[in-house]
C-alpha positions, 0 to 999 in steps of 0.5 A, a space after each residue: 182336873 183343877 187340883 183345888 177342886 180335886 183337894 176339895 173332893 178328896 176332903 168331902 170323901 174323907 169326912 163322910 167315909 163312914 156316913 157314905 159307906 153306910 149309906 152304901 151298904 144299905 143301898 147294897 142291901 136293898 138291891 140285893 132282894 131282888 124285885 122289891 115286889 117279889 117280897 108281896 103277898 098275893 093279897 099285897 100284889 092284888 091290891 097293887 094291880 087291881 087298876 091295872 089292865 090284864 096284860 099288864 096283870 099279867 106280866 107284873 105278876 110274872 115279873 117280866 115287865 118293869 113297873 115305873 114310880 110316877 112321884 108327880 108335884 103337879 100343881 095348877 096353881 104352879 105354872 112350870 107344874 101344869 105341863 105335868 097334868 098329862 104326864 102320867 097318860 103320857 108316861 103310861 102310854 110310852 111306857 107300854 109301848 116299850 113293855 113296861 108298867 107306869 103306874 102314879 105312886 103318889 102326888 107330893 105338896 107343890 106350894 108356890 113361893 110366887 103365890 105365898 111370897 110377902 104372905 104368911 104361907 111363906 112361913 111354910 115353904 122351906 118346911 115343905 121341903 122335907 114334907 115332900 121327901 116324906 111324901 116321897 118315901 110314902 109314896 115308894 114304900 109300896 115297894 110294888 117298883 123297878 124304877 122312879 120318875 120324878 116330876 119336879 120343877 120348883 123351889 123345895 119340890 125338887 130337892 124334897 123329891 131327891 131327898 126321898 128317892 135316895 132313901 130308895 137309892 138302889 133304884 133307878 130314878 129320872 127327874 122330868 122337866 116341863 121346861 120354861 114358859 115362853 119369854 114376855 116383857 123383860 127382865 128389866 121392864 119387870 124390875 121397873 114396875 115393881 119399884 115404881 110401885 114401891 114409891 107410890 109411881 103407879 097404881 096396883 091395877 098397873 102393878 098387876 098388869 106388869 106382872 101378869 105380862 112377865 108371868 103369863 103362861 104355862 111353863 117354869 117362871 124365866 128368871 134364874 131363880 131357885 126353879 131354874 137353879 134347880 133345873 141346872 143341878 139336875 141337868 149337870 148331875 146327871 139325873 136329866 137327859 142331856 139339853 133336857 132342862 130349858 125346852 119349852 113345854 108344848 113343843 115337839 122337842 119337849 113330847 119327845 124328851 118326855 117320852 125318851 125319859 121313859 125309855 131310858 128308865 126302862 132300860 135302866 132297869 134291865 139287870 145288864 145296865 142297870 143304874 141305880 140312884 145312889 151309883 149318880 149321886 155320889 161325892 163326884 157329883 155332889 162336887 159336880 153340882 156345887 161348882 155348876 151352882 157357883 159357875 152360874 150364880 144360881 140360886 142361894 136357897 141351894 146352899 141349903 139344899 145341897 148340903 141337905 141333898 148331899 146328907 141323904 146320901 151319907 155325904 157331908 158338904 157345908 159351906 166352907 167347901 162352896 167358899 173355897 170352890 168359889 175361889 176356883 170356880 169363874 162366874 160364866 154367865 148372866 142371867 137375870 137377876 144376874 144380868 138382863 137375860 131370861 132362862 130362854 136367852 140363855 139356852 138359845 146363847 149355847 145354854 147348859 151343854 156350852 157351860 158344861 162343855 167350857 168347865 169340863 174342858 178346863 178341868 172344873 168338873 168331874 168327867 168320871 161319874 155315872 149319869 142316866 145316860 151311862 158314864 161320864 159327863 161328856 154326854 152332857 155337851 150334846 143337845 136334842 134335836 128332832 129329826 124326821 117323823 118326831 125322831 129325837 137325836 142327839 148333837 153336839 152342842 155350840 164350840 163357842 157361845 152365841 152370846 158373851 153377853 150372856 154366856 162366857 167361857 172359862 178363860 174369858 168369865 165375867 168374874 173370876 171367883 164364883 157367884 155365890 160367897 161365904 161371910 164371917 165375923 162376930 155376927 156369925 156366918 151367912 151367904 151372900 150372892 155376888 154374881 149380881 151386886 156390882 163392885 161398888 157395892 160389895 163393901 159397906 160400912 154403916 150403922 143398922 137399923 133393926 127389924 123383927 119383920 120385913 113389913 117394919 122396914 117398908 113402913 118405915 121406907 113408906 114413911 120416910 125414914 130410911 133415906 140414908 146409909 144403913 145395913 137393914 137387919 131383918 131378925 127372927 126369921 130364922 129355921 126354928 123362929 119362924 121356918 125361914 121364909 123368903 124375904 124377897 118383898 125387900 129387893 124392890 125397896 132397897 134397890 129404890 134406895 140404892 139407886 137414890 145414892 144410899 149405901 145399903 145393905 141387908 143382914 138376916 137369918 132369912 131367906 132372898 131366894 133365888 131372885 136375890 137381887 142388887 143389893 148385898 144380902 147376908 143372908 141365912 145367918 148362923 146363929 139364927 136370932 133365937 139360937 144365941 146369936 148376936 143378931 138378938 142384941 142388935 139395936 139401931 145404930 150399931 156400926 156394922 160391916 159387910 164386906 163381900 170382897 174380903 168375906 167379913 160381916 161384922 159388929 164393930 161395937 161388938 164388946 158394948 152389944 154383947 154386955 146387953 140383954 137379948 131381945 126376946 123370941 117373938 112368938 110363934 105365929 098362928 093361921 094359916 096352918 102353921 101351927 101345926 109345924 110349931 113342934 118340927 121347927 123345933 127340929 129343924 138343923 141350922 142354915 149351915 147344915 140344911 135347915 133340915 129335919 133329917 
């Protein structure tokens, strides 16, 4: 095992002894009640069952059957959600056939970050992340279950879902992927639309028949954003069957996958193998997960999430701890916006069971943990395949990727440190994705030009002003400002900007999400604008350093801007619904720590 990430290990253990253990001992407790649904009345067990047909009925009431938790995002205006429109027939039907009970415990808010992106629902989306682990537990607090099975894909959604069922720890619990829609024009092709839009190139009506040709079917967005990052965190912490993440829904291999899912819950509920949730998501494994997130240079909306995921089970991780894996952990692949491959290309190059495969071979990840197919992580360099009359089985994955272009062994990485990096300096500290901003444009070194909303800066790129070297600061965006909404708008304006030559930059306590693109972001900045950071005394021209190499982001007229007056808070927006989140932004913990409001 590398001794850095082992030394990093050992310190997360140490700081949440005390957080951890209490976490485990409530998982103890509950688990020693026995059947959770043996503590119903008959009037409580009768209204449970009372869909249920007569055998199940009977066995429920016998306790001789498992009964399942389906917790369901389904979602039809999410395309990688509507697969799961028949899951729950499908779980049902696989679940009785192997003497188990499925029933729908409840469906949990899917908003999708594509529809609200640049609109004011935006504002709501990281908040409905710790709505939908309320969701979760709301749904599993019938305590009439055996075991959980998540259905899950997207940004918040997965993380939400995992938050609330680690409250339920001592069962067992399956996340069920869909799968990615099958790939349409290019990655690159996309980008080019959508700046030629952004200089006034092409009309809306050719925007629009672009983004319906990337965008086009059913199935998980291809780019390697936060849905996607989110498939690979449960690939490689073990809460996905082995090579289950990338298969494309409507496929033989993703019914039987679907199926084997169902199958391996009900045999990890069977007292002699059981695996109960808080067993998997342990300080190993949350290790495990960071790492795999560096490696690939996943998405930043994970350094949210994980801490945020880590601390629903009593375990402490903050961003110092990515900065120093990232010193240790190489950037192996190449996905776009990291590279010019989709999500498809990089399961076909050797996809999740070459990456796992090449980082435990040297050392990078723990082997030791528990997963939901057993014991150790060796499991997870196998890949399904169907044999005769649907069978599924199991295989070894690639010894070598199918393409360097794409997917690269340790020893031979595209970059040496990890994807995703931590910066510091008078202006506070943020996160800046690397993996795919180029060597030249890691350092500038230019004056800001301030913002208190995304849509002042493309009126002003609209209006001509923003030909020059500048660092754009994007303010007031933060958690308790304004519930931290993705910036994303900006890529294709500054990309445009860039390629004409200019040094740019960009600095905010917003978000990029996970399609942070080519220019250097640093981004999440803690303290946010509202809470007593410098970003609030900024003003056009203030001499500004980001240093992506160095980890620095800095006021270099720092004594001048702090003599000033803070800008004040705009105030809280209206519409939409977001009013009615005003009093739970207020709750809300800075980026650093989640942004959550646990």
């Amino acid at each position: 095992m590398n001794k850095t990430i082992e030394a990093i290990t050992q310190r997360i253990a140490l700081k949440s002894q005390e957080s951890r253990q209490a976490y485990e001992a409530q998982m103890q407790r509950a688990a020693s009640e026995a059947i959770t649904r043996g503590r119903l009345s008959c009037g409580n067990l009768a209204h449970a069952f009372a869909a249920c047909n007569p055998q199940e009925k009977q066995e429920l009431s016998q306790d001789n059957w498992p009964n399942l938790a389906i917790v369901s995002a389904y979602n039809d205006m999410l395309s990688a959600h509507k697969p799961y429109e028949h899951y729950p027939d499908i779980i049902r039907k696989v679940a009785l056939e192997n003497q188990a009970v499925a029933q729908f415990a409840g469906g949990v808010p899917a908003m999708c970050d594509g529809v609200t992106q640049g609109q004011a629902g935006m504002d709501l989306s990281l908040l409905s992340r710790d709505v939908i682990a309320l969701s979760t537990a709301i749904a599993l607090s019938h305590n009439m279950f055996d075991g959980t099975l998540c259905l899950g894909i997207c940004d918040k959604i997965v993380p939400g879902l995992l938050i609330g069922t680690l409250k339920f720890g001592h069962l067992p619990t399956i996340f069920v992927p869909g799968g990615p829609m099958k790939s349409g024009i290019t990655n690159d092709e996309k980008a080019t639309i959508r700046q030629q839009y952004a200089q006034g190139l092409i009309s809306r009506a050719e925007l629009l028949k672009g983004e319906s040709a990337a965008y086009h079917s059913a199935g998980t967005c291809t780019f390697y954003g936060t849905a996607n990052s989110n498939q690979m965190l449960m690939e490689i912490m073990g809460l996905h069957l082995p090579g289950s993440s990338f298969v494309n829904p409507d496929t033989p291999l993703r019914s039987a996958l679907t199926a084997a899912a169902v199958q391996q819950l009900i045999k990890n509920t069977k007292q002699d193998s059981k695996i109960p949730l808080y067993k998997i998501i342990t300080v190993k494994n949350i290790v495990n997960g960071m790492v795999g997130l560096l490696a690939t240079g996943g998405s930043t909306n994970l350094t949210l999430h994980l801490p945020a995921i880590a601390k629903a089970a009593g375990i402490q991780i903050d961003w110092q701890d990515f900065a120093d894996l990232s010193e240790v952990v190489p950037s192996i692949t190449r996905v776009y916006p990291n590279g010019k491959a989709d999500i498809n290309h990089f399961h076909a190059a050797g996809g999740m069971s070459y990456v796992i495969k090449t980082l435990l071979d040297n050392g990078l990840l723990h082997q030791d943990v528990q997963t939901i197919v057993g014991q150790g992580m060796q499991a997870y360099t196998k890949e399904p395949f169907i044999l005769e009359k649907n069978q599924l089985s199991f295989r070894e994955g690639p010894k070598d990727s199918l393409d360097l272009d794409v997917i690269r062994a340790v020893q031979d990485p595209f970059s040496a440190k990890g994807g995703i990096k931590q910066l510091k300096g008078n202006l506070g500290k943020s996160i800046v994705k690397v993996s795919s901003v180029a060597e030249e444009h890691r350092f500038i070194k230019a004056p800001a030009i301030v913002f208190d909303d995304q849509y002042e800066l493309l009126d002003a790129f609209k209006e001509g002003r923003l030909h020059q070297d500048f660092i754009a600061v994007i303010r007031f965006q933060g958690p308790r400002a304004k519930g931290m909404p993705e910036l994303h708008k900006l890529n294709p304006t500054l990309t445009v900007l860039q390629k004409l030559g200019y040094k740019v930059g960009l600095v905010t306590d917003g978000r990029m999400s996970g399609a942070s693109g080519k220019v250097p972001s640093a981004i999440h900045c803690v303290p946010e604008a509202t809470e007593g950071g410098l970003l609030a005394k900024l003003k056009d021209g203030d001499p500004l350093l980001l240093d992506c190499n160095q980890g620095l982001l800095k006021c270099l007229n720092e004594s001048e801007v702090q003599a000033r007056t803070a800008v004040n808070t705009p105030p809280m927006a209206t519409g939409t619904g977001r009013e009615l989140f005003n009093n739970i932004r207020a709750l809300l913990t800075s980026s650093d720590t989640g942004a959550t409001i646990f």
